[in-house]
N, C-alpha and C positions, 0 to 999 in steps of 0.2 A: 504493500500500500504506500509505504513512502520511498518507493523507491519511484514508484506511478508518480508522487505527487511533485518529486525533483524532475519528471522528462516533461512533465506537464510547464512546469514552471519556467526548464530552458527554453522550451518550444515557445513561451510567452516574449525571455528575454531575447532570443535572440531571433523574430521572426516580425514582419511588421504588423501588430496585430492591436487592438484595443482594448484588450484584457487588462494590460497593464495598467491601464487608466485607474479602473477601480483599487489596486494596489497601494496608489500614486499617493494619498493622504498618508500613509504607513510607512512609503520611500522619503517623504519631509521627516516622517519623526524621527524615524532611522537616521538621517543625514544628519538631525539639529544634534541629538543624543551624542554619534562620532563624533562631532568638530567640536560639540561642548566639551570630551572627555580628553580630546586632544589638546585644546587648546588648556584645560587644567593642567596637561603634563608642559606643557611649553613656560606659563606661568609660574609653576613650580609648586602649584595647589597639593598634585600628586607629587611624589618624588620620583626620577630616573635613577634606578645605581647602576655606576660606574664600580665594573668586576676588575680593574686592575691592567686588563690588555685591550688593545683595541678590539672590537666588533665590527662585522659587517652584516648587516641583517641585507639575508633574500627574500622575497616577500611581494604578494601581489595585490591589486584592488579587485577584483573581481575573482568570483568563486570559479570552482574550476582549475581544472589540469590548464597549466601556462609555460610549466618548464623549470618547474622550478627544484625539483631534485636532478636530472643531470646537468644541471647548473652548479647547484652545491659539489656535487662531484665532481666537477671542470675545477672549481675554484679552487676545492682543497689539492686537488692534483699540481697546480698550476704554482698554489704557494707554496706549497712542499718543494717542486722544483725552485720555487724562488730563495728558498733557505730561511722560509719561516716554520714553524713547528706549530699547525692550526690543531683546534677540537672543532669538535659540531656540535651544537644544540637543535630542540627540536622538540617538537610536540609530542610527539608517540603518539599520533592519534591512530584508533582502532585495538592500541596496546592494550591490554586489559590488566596491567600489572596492579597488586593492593596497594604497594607505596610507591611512591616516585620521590627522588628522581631514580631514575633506574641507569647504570652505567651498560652501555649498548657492547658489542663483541658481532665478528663475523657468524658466531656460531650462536647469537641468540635467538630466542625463538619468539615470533612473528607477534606470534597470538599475546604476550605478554609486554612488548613494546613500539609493532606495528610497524607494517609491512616497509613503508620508506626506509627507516631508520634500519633495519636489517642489507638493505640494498644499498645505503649511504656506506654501512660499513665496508659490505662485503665488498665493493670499488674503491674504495679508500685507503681502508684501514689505518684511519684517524680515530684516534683517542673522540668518544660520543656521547652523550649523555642527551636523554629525553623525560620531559616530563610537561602539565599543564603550566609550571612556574619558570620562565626563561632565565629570572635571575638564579634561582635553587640550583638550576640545571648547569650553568656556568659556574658556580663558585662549587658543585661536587665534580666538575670535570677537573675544574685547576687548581680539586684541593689534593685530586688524587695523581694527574697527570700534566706530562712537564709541556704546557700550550704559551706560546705568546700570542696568538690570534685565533677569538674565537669565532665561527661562522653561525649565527643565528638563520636556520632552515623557516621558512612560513612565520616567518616575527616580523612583519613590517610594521604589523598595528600593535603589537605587545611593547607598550611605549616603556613599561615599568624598565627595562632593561636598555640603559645609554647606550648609543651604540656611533661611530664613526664615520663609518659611511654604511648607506641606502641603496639599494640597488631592486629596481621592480621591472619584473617580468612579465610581458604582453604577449596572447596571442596574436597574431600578426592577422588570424583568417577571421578570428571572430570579434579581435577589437575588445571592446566596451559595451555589444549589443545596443540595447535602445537608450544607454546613455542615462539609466536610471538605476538606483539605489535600493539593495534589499526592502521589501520582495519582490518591488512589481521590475525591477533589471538586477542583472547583475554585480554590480558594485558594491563592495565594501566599504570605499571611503567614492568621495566622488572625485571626478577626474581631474578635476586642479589638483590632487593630494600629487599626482606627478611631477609637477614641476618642483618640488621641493625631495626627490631625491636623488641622488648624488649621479647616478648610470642605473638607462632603460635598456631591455635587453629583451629582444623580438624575437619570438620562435615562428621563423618563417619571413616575410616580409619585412624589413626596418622602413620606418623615414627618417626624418629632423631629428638628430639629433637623439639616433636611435640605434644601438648595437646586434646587427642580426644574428639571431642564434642559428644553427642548421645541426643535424642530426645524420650519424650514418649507424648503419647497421648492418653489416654483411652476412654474417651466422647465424643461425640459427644454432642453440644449445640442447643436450638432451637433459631432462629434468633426473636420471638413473643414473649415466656417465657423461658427467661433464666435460671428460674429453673426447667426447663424439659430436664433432659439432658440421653443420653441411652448408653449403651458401643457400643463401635467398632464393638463386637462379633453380635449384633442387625443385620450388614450389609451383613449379610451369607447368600448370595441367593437372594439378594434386586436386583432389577433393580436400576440402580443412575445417575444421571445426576450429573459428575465431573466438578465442575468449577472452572480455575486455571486463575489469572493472576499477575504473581508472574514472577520472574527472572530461578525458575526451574520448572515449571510444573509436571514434569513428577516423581521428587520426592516423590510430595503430590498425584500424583495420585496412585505410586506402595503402599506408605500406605493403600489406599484403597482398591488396587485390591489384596493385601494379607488376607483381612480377606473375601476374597470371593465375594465381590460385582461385579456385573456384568455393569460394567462401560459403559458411553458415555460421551466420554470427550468433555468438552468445554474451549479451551487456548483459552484467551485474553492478550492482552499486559501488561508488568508488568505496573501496577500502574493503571489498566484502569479504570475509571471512569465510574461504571455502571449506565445504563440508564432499565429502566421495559423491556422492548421490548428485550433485551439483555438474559432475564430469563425468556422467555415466550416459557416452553418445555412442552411434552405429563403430562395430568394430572395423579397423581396419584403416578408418580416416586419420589423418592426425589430429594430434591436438595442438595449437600453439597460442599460447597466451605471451602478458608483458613480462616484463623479469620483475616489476611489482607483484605481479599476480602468483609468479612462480615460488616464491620464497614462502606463501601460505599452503601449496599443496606438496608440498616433498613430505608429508606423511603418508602421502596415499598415490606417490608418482608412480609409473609405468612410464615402460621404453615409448608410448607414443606420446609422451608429453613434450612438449619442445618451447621454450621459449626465445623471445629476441632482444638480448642486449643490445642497449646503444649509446652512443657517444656522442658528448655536445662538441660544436666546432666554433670558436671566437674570432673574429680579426683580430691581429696581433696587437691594434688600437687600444683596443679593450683592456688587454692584460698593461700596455704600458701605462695608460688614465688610473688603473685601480692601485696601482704599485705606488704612482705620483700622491695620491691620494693617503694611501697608505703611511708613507713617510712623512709628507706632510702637518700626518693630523694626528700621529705615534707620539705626543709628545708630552 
């Protein structure tokens, strides 16, 4: 039922339709509520704490898959080569653990601190900590491990936690939709909050003043032996069972149906907690799902499970603006 009530509601935001109108009293309150909470942290109503190292919050205005975890993982791959020593923080959302903050590992499991933060690790393996409190989450990362820069994962709006520089991620296909404010659009804060962070960063199309992100993905992975992996090109003329539950679905599935695979898609709700019964399709097909989605069923994999890792790609712009930044404001 509310998985119905979220396809319902994209289909409002991002489609030109007058539904949203009725919403549209609810998207004011929403807005006045944000900018009042915001502007107390600015004021200094609320307090910011500052953990000790610089911060970079990733983070987007609108709901929905944007890019913003193989981002996180370009970033910390990229300072590591730069010869800083990052942590992650991070939600854990879908985690189900009793206490937070919970210290992440390649080898932890899904169901107790949720599915990103396992996939952050396992591409990483940066020192991680997740929980609902960003500040908690950084001061048990750097009370246990040796970090000069922490990477704040989906904190754009978690103001309690000071942070350096801003970086907000867009999709490039779908924008901002109709340009309105939970519920009746998509938007968490509204679209001015962009000019006030530091570097935009586009998954797919850039403009002004806008850093394009682009993705590759050549392999396909087997979910049983990891090292059995076959290219994209393998899926030309394949029957496939697409299984998406992710914030964009349909993304991950045009990669698939461009190298010719003859799709049957399967959306589940982003973050959804697979159960066997869930991936129990005609024998024979494959399976292939995101590497989010893979990391919750390696309880119950078989040799047809296959999913596709991928890789963000930056102009080299990019990485010298964040470093500049970086040094800058390190002080």
């Amino acid at each position: 039922m509310a998985f119905k009530l979220n396809e319902n509601l994209e289909r409002i935001w991002y489609s030109r339709t007058s539904w949203s109108l009725f919403l549209t009293p609810l998207s004011w309150l929403y807005c006045f509520i944000v900018c009042i909470r915001r502007k107390a942290y600015g004021i200094g109503l609320f307090k910011a704490t500052n953990v000790g190292v610089p911060v970079i919050v990733v983070g987007n205005i609108t709901v929905g898959g944007t890019g913003k975890t193989p981002l996180v993982i370009w970033l910390a791959q990229f300072l590591r080569e730069s010869g800083y020593r990052p942590g992650i923080v991070s939600r854990g959302y879908g985690g189900k653990a009793s206490k937070w903050p919970q210290q992440v590992r390649p080898d932890s499991d899904a169901f107790i601190v949720g599915d990103e933060a396992i996939v952050i690790s396992r591409r990483t393996q940066c020192p991680m900590a997740v929980g609902p409190d960003r500040v908690a989450d950084a001061r048990a990362l750097l009370e246990h491990q040796d970090c000069d820069v922490i990477l704040s994962d989906d904190g754009l709006q978690h103001y309690a936690l000071h942070r350096q520089i801003e970086i907000a991620t867009i999709d490039g296909t779908r924008r901002f939709g109709n340009g309105r404010c939970l519920p009746a659009g998509p938007l968490r804060e509204p679209s001015g909050r962009l000019n006030d962070v530091d570097l935009r960063v586009v998954k797919g199309i850039s403009g002004p003043n806008e850093y394009a992100m682009t993705y590759y993905g050549e392999h396909l992975v087997n979910l049983v032996d990891e090292s059995l992996q076959v290219p994209l090109s393998d899926l030309q003329g394949q029957e496939v069972h697409a299984v998406a539950g992710i914030g964009n679905p349909e993304a991950f599935f045009s990669v698939l149906a461009k190298q010719g695979a003859r799709l049957t898609k399967h959306v589940f709700p982003d973050h959804h907690l697979f159960l066997k019964n869930d991936l129990q399709f005609d024998e024979g097909a494959w399976v292939i799902m995101t590497e989010k989605d893979a990391v919750k069923c390696r309880r119950f994999e078989n040799e047809r499970f296959w999913y596709l890792p991928v890789d963000a790609q930056l102009p080299k712009g990019f990485g010298i603006q964040l470093l500049n930044f970086l040094e800058s404001r390190n002080g």
